[in-house]
C-alpha positions in Angstrom: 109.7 45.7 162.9 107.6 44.8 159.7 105.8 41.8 159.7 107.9 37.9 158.9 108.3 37.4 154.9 107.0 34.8 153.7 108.9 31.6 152.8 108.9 30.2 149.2 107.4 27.5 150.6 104.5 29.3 151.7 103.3 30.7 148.3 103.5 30.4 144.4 105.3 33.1 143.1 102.8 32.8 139.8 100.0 33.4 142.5 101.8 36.4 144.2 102.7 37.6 141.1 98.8 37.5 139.7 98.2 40.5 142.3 99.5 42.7 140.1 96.3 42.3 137.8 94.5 45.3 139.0 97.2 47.9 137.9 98.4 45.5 134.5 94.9 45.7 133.7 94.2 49.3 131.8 97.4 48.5 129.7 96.3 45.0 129.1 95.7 45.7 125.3 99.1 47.3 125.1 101.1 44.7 126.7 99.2 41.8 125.2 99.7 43.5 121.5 103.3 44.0 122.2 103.9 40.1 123.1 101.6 38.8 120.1 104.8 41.0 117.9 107.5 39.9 119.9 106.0 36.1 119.1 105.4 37.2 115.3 109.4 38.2 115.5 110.7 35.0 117.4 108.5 32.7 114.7 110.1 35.3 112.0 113.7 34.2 113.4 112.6 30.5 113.0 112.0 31.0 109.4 115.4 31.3 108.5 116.8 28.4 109.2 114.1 26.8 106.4 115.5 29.6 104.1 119.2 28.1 104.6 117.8 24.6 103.6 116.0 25.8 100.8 119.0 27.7 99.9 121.4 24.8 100.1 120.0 22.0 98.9 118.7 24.0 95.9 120.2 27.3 94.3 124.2 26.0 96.2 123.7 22.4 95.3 122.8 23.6 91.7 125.4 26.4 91.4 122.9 28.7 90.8 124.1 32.4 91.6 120.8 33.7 90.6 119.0 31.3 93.8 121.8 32.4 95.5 121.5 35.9 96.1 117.7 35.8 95.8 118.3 33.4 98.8 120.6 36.2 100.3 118.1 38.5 99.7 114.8 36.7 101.4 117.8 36.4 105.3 118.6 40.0 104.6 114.5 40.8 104.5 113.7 38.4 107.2 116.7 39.7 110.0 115.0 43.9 109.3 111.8 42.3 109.8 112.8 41.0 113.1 114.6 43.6 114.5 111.8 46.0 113.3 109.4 43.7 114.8 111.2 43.5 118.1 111.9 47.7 118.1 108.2 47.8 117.9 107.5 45.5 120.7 110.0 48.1 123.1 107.9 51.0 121.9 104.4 49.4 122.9 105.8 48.7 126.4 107.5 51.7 127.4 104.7 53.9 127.9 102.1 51.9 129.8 104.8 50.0 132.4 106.0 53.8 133.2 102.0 54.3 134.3 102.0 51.5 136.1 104.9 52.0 138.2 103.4 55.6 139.0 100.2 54.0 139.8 101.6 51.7 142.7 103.9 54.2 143.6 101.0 57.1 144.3 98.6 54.0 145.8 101.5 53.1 148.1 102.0 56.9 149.3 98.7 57.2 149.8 97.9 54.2 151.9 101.1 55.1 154.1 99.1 58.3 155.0 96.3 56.8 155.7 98.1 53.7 157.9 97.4 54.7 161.8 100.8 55.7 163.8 101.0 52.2 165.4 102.1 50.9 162.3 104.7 53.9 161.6 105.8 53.1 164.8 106.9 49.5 164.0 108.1 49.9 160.5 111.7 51.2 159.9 111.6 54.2 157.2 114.1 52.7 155.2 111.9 49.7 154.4 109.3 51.6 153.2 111.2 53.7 150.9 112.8 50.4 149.7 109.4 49.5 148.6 108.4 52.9 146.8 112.0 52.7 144.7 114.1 49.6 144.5 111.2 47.1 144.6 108.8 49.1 141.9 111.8 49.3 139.6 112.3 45.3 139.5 108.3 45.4 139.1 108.5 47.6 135.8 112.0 45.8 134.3 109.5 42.3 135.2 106.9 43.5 133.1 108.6 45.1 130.4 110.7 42.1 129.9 110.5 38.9 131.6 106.8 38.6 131.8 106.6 39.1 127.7 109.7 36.6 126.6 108.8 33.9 129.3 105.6 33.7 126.8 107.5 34.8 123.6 110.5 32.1 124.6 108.1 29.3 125.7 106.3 29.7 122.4 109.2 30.1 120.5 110.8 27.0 122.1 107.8 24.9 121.3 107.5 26.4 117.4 111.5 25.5 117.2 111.0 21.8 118.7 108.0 20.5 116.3 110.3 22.5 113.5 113.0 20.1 114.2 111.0 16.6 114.9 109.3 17.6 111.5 113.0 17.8 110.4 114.5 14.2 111.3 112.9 12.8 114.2 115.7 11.0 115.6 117.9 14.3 115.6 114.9 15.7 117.7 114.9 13.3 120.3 118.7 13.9 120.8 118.4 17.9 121.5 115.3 17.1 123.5 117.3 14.9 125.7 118.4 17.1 128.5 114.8 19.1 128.8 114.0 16.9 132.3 117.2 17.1 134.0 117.1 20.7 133.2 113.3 21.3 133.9 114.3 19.3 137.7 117.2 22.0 138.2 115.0 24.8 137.2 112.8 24.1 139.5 114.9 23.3 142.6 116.9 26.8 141.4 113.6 28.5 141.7 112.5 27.7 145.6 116.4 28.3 146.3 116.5 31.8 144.5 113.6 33.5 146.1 114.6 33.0 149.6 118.1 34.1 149.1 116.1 37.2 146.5 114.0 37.9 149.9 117.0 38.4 152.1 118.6 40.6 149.5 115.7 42.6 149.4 114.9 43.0 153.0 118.5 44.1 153.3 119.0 47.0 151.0 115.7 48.4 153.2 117.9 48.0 156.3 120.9 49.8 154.3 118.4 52.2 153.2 117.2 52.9 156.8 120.7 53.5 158.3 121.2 56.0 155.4 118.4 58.0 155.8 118.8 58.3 159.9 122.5 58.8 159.1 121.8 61.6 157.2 119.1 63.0 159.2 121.1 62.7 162.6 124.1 64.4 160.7 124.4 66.5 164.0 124.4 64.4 166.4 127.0 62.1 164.4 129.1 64.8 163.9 128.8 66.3 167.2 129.7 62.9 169.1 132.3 62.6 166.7 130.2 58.8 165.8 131.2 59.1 161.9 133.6 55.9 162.2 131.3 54.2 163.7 128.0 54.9 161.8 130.3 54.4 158.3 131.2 50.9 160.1 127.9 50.2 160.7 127.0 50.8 156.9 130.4 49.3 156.2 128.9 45.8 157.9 125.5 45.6 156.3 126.9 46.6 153.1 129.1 43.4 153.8 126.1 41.3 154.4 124.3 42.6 151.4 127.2 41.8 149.2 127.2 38.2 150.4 123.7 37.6 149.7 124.0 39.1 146.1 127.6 37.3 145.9 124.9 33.9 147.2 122.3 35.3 144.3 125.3 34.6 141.5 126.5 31.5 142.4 122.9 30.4 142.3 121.8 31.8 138.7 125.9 30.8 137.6 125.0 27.5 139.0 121.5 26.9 137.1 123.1 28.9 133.4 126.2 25.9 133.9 123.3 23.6 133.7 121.3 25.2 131.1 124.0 25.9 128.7 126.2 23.0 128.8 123.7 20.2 128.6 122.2 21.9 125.5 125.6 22.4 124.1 126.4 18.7 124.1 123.0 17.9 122.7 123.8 20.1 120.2 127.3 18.4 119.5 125.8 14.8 119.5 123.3 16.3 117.0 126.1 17.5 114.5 128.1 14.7 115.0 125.1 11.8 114.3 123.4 14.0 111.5 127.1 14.7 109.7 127.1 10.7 109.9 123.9 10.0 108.3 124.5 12.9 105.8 127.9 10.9 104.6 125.2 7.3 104.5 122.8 9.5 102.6 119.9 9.4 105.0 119.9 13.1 105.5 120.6 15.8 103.2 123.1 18.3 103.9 120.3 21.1 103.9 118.3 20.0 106.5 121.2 19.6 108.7 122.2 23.0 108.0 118.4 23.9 108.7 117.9 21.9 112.0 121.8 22.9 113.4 120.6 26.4 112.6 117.2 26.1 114.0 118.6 24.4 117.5 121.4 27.4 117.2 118.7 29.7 117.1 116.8 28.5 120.5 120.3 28.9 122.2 118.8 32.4 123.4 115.0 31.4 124.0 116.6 28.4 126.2 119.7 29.9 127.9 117.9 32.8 128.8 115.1 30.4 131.5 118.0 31.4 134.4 117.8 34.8 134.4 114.2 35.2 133.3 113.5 32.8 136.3 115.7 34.5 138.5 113.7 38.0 137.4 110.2 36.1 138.4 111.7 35.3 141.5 113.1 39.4 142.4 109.7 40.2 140.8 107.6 37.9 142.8 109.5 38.7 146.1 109.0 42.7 145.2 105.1 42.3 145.0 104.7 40.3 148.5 107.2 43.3 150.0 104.8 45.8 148.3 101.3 44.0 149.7 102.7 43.6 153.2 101.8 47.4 153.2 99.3 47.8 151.0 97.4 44.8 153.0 97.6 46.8 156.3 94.4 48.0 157.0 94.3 51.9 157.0 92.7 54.3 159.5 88.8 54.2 159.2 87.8 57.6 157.2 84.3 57.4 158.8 83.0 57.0 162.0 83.3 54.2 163.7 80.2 51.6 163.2 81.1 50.0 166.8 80.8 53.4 168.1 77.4 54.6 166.8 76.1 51.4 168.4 76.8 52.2 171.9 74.3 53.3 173.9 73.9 57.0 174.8 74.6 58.7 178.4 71.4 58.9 180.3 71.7 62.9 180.0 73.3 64.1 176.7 74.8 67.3 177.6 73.6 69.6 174.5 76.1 70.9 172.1 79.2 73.1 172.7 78.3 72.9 176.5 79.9 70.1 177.5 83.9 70.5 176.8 86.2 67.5 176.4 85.8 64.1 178.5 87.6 61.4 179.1 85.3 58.3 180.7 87.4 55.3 181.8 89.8 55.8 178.9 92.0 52.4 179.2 95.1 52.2 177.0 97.9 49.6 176.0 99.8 49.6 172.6 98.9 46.9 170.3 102.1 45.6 170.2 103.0 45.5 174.1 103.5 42.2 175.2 100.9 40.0 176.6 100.1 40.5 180.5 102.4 44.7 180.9 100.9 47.1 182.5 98.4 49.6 180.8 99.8 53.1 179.5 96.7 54.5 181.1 94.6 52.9 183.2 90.9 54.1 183.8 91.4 57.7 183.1 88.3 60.3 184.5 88.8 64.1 183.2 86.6 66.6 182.6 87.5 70.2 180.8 85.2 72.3 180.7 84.0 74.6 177.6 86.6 77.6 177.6 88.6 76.3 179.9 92.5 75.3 180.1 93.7 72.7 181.7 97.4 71.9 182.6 98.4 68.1 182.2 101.1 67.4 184.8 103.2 64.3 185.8 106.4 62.8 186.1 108.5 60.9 183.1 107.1 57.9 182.1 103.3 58.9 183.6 101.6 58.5 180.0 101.1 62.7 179.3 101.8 62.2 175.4 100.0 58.7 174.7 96.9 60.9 176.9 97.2 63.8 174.5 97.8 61.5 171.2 94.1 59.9 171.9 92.1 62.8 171.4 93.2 63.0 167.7 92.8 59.3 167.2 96.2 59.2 166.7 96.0 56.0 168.7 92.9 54.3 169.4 91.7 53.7 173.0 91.4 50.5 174.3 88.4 50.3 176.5 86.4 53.9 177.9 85.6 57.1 175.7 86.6 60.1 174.8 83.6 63.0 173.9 83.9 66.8 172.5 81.0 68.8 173.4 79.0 65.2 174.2 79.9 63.8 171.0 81.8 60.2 171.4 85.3 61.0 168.6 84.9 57.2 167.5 81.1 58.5 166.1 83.3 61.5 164.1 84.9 60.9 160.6 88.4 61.3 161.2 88.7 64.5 158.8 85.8 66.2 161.1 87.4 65.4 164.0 90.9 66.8 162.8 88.8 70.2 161.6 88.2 70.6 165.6 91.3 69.3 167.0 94.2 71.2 166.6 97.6 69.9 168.0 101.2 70.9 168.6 103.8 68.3 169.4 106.4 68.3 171.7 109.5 67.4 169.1 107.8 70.7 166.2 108.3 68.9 162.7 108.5 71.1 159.9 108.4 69.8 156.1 110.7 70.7 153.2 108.2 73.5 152.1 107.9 77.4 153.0 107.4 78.7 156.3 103.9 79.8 155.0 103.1 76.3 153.8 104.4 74.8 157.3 102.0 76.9 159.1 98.7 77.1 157.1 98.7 73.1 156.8 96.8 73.5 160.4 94.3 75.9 158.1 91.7 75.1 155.8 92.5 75.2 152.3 90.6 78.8 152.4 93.1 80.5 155.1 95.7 83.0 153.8 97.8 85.9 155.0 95.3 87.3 157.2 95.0 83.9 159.0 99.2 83.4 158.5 99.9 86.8 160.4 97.6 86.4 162.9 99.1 83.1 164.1 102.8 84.0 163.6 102.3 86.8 165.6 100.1 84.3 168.3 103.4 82.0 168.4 105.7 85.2 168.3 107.3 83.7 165.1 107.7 87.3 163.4 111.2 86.2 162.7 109.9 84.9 159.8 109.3 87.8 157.9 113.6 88.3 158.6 114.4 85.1 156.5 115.6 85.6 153.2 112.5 85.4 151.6 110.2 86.1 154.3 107.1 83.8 155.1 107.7 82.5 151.3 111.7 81.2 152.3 112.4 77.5 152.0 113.0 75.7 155.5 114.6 72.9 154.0 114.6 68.8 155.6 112.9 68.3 159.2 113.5 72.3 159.6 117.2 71.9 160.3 118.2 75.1 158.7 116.0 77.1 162.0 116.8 76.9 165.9 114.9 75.1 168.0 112.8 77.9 169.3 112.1 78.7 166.0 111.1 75.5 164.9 108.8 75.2 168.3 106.9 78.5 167.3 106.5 77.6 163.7 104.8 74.4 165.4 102.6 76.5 167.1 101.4 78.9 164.9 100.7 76.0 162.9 97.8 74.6 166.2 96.7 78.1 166.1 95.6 79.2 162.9 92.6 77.3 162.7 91.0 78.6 165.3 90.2 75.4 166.9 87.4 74.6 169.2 89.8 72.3 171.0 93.5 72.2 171.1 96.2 70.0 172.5 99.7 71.0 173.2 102.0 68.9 174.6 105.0 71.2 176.3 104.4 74.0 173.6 107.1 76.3 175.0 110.0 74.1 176.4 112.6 75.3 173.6 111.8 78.9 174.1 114.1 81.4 176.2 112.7 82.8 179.3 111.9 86.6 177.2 110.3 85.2 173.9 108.4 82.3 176.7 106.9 85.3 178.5 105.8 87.2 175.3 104.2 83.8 173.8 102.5 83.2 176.8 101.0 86.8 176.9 99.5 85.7 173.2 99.0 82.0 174.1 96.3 84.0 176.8 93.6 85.3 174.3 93.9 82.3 172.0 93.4 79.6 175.1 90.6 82.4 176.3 88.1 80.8 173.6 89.2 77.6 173.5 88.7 74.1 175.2 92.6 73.0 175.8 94.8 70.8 176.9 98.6 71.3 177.5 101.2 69.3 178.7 103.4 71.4 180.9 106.8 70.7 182.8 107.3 74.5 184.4 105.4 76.3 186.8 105.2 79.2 183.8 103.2 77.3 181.6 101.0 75.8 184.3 100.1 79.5 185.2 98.0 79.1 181.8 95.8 76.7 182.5 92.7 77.7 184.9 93.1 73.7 186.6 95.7 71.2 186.8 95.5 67.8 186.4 98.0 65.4 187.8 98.9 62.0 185.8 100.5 59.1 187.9 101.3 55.7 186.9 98.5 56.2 184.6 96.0 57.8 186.3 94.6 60.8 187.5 95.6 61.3 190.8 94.7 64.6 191.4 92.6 67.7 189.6 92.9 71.5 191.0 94.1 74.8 190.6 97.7 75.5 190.5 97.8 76.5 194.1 95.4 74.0 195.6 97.6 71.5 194.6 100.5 72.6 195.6 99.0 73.3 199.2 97.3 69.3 199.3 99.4 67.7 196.9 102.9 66.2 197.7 103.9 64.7 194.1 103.0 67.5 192.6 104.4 70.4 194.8 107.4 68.2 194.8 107.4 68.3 190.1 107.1 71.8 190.8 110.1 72.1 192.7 112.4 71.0 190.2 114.2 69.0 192.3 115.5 65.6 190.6 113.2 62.5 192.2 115.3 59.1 192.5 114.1 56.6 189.8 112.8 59.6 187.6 115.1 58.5 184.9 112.9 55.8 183.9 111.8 55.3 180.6 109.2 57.5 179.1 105.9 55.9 178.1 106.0 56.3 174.0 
């Protein structure tokens, strides 16, 4: 689960929102020029009322068609100027803001593949692709628009109010009467907003998480026959959402009622006192006409503080969704400092003699609650250079967390692992991943070519030569049948191939490297008893050279390994060849068997 949002009460939106500096920052000029002409055409808009009064207590009050329509002429001029002034200010902003949104969109890719798997692990999909789409979108519409007129209307608002105290100063006071009450629901609309605009937010991620594994478990949905109940699934969050964004509208209809009615009546007292000093002669019918039309004009500035606000708010609430990944600290690229610190073995075995190791590996997941059992608990293993070693062990005995700490894919919690001598905390993680090559149990193929799915184990140098020699390894010729060969799209997750297929695809991907070390975790439990024997036949001469591990389930795949190694409750309870074991060993001869174990339908360790 992703970490608790923070509460409005907990932070200043202006604050959360000033994190955004960093990628506003190379467009500064840009944005900053575009709101100095959105000001220039607000100001321009403000002129025109003083035209009006010019126009009608001069040219009309003297019947003087020729003031007239130069009058006419000077609001015609002045309404171009603003529009052109305010087309101008959409053009400077259009460009930039599209950067920035692809600037925190490639930052926020790249840090996800650079987060370690624990935090994959807790996170739901759909809430990170709610932060890469939906929230960067109400970042760019914040930027492009609320963040310039909150300026442009403040300072317009301002300009408008000392036009109309300059005016008649007791007309002033009257439209400024209802700026507390309204400044006193603003703000209690604000703190209201962004908690309901959190729970909004966080809740199209979990629609956008049932979608995606809806659509990615299309087979199993429609093989259970579970479509009812998956579109009533979507059908109840959809329900929730729409009461959240049904709780968003009566709060921003609620805070407009306020901001457009008490300015209204303002505005009516306004007319009615200034028509009654214009009938005593205090005030001439110009500037009434000038300061109705100049309070008319800050209608928009004024009634637009909901929305704007309510904009803020989304915007604010996007940026603390966005940080709470970007502020997860990534996977160290370099070595470890902690680890080059430790002290060396007495006897450093010298290099490339020495094999993998694992010394008193100790293992629980971060997030396991206080006082449970470790995964693995004080793990001893030795495999030699060149040699194979079987990992063995009932469900639930810790065989894929063992495997998953060689690459660093998790990080051990006490103990060490070493290649050839070398501690893997003291290796960048790139070098470490150059000599560790893995294939996972569940093979995950990308929406690529089957040549791209197989060289990503390969350096960037690799081509067919290396491709062949690894498809013919995993005995994955069958490639070379797709439509378009080794160059043939194998669409989402690999869906479009068998599972066999997708298994070998998986493993000529380990393979092509030619790793000094490689890890397979049950390589060959989707293949069929003909295409397991001939992979096994070329599994031989790769594993012949190479320090590996594999996780195996059948006595076939066993007969790979030159020793066995059998994991209980987290530990190694026993190391030996295949038929040493079986002869000494009760657990094991009895995994061998086959034969179902009561309480073996416990649940895995991750």
């Amino acid at each position: 689960m992703p970490t608790q949002p923070v509460t409005p009460k907990d932070r200043s939106a202006v604050r959360t929102l000033l994190r955004l500096w960093p990628y506003v920052r190379p467009v500064r000029a840009r944005l900053l020029t575009a709101a100095f002409v959105a000001i220039v055409a607000s100001c321009v808009g403000l002129v025109i009322p003083l035209v009006l009064k010019w126009l009608v207590d001069g040219p009309v009050g003297d019947r003087d068609p020729a003031g007239v329509w130069l009058g006419a002429l000077y609001l015609l001029l002045l309404g171009i100027a603003e529009a052109v002034l305010f087309g101008i200010r959409r053009w400077l902003v259009a460009r930039p803001l599209s950067r920035v949104e692809a600037d925190m969109r490639a930052d926020l890719y790249r840090h996800l593949q650079r987060l370690p798997v624990a935090f994959h692990d807790r996170w739901a999909s759909g809430q990170l692709l709610s932060r890469g789409t939906t929230d960067l979108m109400l970042l760019r519409q914040f930027l492009a628009f609320p963040l310039t007129f909150l300026l442009v209307n403040g300072v317009t608002i301002l300009a408008g109010v000392i036009i109309m105290l300059s005016q008649d100063a007791v007309l002033g006071l009257v439209i400024l009467g209802p700026g507390i009450p309204v400044m006193v629901m603003c703000a209690l609309f604000e703190r209201k907003y962004a908690e309901v605009a959190r729970r909004a937010q966080d809740q199209v991620g979990d629609l956008t998480t049932v979608v995606e594994e809806s659509v990615l478990g299309i087979r199993i949905v429609k093989g259970f026959g579970r479509h009812r109940s998956q579109a009533r699934a979507f059908r109840e969050l959809s329900r929730t959402l729409r009461g959240t964004e049904l709780e968003k509208a009566r709060l921003l209809a609620g805070i407009w009622a306020v901001i457009v009615t008490l300015p209204e009546v303002a505005i009516g007292a306004a007319l009615v006192l200034g028509t009654v000093r214009v009938a005593d002669g205090a005030l001439s019918a110009g500037t009434l006409v000038a300061f109705l039309s100049t309070a008319l004009a800050l209608r928009w500035p004024v009634d637009s503080i909901g929305f704007l606000l309510a904009m803020s708010q989304e915007a604010a609430t996007a940026t603390e969704r966005y940080f709470e990944v970007m502020d997860e600290c990534p996977e160290n690229d370099g070595a470890d400092a902690v680890a080059k610190t430790r002290a060396a073995p007495a006897v450093r075995p010298s290099a490339a003699t020495d094999g993998l190791r694992f010394d008193g590996v100790r293992f629980r997941y971060p997030d396991a609650p206080p006082g449970s059992p470790a995964v693995l608990d004080g793990i001893d293993l030795h495999i030699r250079p060149g040699e194979t070693m079987a990992l063995v062990g009932a469900t639930g005995s810790g065989k894929t967390t063992l495997t998953a700490l060689i690459p660093r894919l998790h990080e051990v919690t006490s103990g060490r692992i070493t290649l050839d001598g070398e501690d893997i905390t003291a290796l960048s993680r790139a070098e470490l991943r150059t000599r560790v090559a893995v294939a996972f149990e569940e093979p995950t193929l990308f929406s690529a070519t089957v040549a791209d799915n197989v060289l990503m184990g390969a350096p960037d140098t690799a081509g067919d030569r290396e491709l062949e020699r690894a498809l013919g390894v995993a005995q994955a010729d069958f490639a070379h049948a797709l439509p378009q060969g080794t160059r043939t799209q194998v669409g989402e997750q690999g869906l479009s191939l068998s599972g066999g297929q997708r298994q070998r695809l998986a493993l000529a991907r380990a393979v092509v490297g030619t790793p000094r070390f490689l890890v397979l975790d049950d390589p060959l439990s989707a293949l069929d008893v003909h295409t397991e024997a001939a992979v096994e036949a070329a599994l031989r001469r790769v594993l012949d050279g190479t320090t590996a591990l594999v996780v195996a389930h059948r006595p076939s795949t066993v007969l790979l390994a030159d020793r066995v190694a059998l994991l209980s409750g987290g530990r190694v309870a026993a190391v030996g060849t295949h038929q040493e074991l079986l002869r000494t060993n009760a657990e094991y001869a009895h995994l061998m068997s086959g034969r179902p174990e009561h309480g073996e339908d416990r649940e895995e360790a991750r």
